[in-house]
N, C-alpha and C positions, 0 to 999 in steps of 0.2 A: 583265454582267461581275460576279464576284465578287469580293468585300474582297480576296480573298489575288491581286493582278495580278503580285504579283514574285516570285521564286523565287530563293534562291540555293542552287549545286550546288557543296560541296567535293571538287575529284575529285583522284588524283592515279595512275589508272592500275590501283591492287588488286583483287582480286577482289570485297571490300567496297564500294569506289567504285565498280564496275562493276555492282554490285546498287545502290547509290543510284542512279545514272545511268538504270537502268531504272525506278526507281520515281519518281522524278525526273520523265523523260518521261509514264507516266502520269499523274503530279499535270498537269504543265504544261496535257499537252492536254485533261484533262477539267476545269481550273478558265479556260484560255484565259489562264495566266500568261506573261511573260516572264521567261529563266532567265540569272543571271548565273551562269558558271564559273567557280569559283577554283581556281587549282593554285600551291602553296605552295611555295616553297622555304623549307626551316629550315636554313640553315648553319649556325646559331646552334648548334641541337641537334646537328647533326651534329659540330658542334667539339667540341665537350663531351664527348661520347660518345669524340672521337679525343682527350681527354686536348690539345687544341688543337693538334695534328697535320695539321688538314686540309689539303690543300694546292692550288693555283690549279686542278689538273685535275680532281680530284674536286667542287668548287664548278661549274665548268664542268658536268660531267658530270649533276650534278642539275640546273643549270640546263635541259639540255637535253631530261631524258625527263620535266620537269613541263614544257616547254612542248609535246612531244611528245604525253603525254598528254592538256593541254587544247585542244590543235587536235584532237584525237582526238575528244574529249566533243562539244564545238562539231559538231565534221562530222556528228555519229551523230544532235545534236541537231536539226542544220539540215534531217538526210536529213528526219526525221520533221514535218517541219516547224513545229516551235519556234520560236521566236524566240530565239536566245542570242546572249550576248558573255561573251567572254574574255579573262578575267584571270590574270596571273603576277605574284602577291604573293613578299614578301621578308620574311621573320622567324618568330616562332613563332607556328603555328598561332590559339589562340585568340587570341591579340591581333590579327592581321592578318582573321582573319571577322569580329570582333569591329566593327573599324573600317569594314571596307567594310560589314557590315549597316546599320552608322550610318549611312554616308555616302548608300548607295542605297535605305535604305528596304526591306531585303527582308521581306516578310510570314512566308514559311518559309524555314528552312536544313536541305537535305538534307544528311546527310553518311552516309558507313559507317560501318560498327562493326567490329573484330576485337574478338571474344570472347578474353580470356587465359587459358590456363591453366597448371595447375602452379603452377612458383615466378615463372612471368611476373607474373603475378596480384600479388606480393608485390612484385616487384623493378619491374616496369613502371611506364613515366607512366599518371599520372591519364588515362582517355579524353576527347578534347578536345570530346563534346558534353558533358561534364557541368561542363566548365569554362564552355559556353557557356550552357548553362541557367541558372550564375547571374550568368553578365554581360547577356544579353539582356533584355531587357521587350517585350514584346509579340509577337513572334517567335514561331513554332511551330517547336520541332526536330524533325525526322524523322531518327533514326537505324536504318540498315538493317543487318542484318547482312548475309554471304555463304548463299546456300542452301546444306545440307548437299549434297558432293557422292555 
């Protein structure tokens, strides 16, 4: 067995997340890790972005395609046969991977990337591995982008 036996996958459904998820499973099965799935909900962000607008159906409504999502990841994981468990976190991004790496111990955190461009580049959040690269120690992030289609 290899040092790295834990894996965590930030997924929440994108095309991004869904190129981590496959590189994801190749880690898994060629180090014989087990993968924890996080799918995050940020209402947080979401409020904010709504000028604090949001409203109980829309909160719902995210609730439901991250957990959507992460029974999704799980299933795809389990076909393959991985070992995963899944999790539906609540708050922003780097703080909640942040906490569950601590808590579980993950060796790696896969997550995706979207690349920004334009004035996204200027206007857009920080990307949340490079939030997590300097909260982590010990940790290897693996961030993936989407392949050119």
């Amino acid at each position: 067995m290899s040092s790295f036996s834990r894996m965590l996958l930030v997924y929440d459904g994108t095309a991004e997340a869904q190129a981590a998820l496959n590189r994801c499973s190749q880690l898994s099965l060629a180090l014989s890790a087990q993968v924890d799935v996080v799918s995050v909900v940020d209402s947080v962000g979401a409020n904010a972005i709504c000028a604090g607008l949001l409203s109980d159906i829309a909160c719902t409504s995210m609730e439901q395609l991250a957990r959507h999502a992460l029974d999704a990841a799980v299933g795809h994981l389990a076909s393959l046969g991985v070992t995963a468990y899944g999790h539906l976190k609540y708050g922003r991004p780097a703080d909640v991977i942040s906490l569950h790496v601590a808590a579980f111990h993950a060796d790696i955190v896969v997550i995706g990337h979207r690349v920004q461009k334009g004035i996204g580049r200027w206007w857009g959040e920080r990307p949340v591995h490079l939030d997590l690269a300097e909260r982590l120690r010990g940790s290897a992030i693996v961030a993936v982008t989407a392949p050119l289609a």
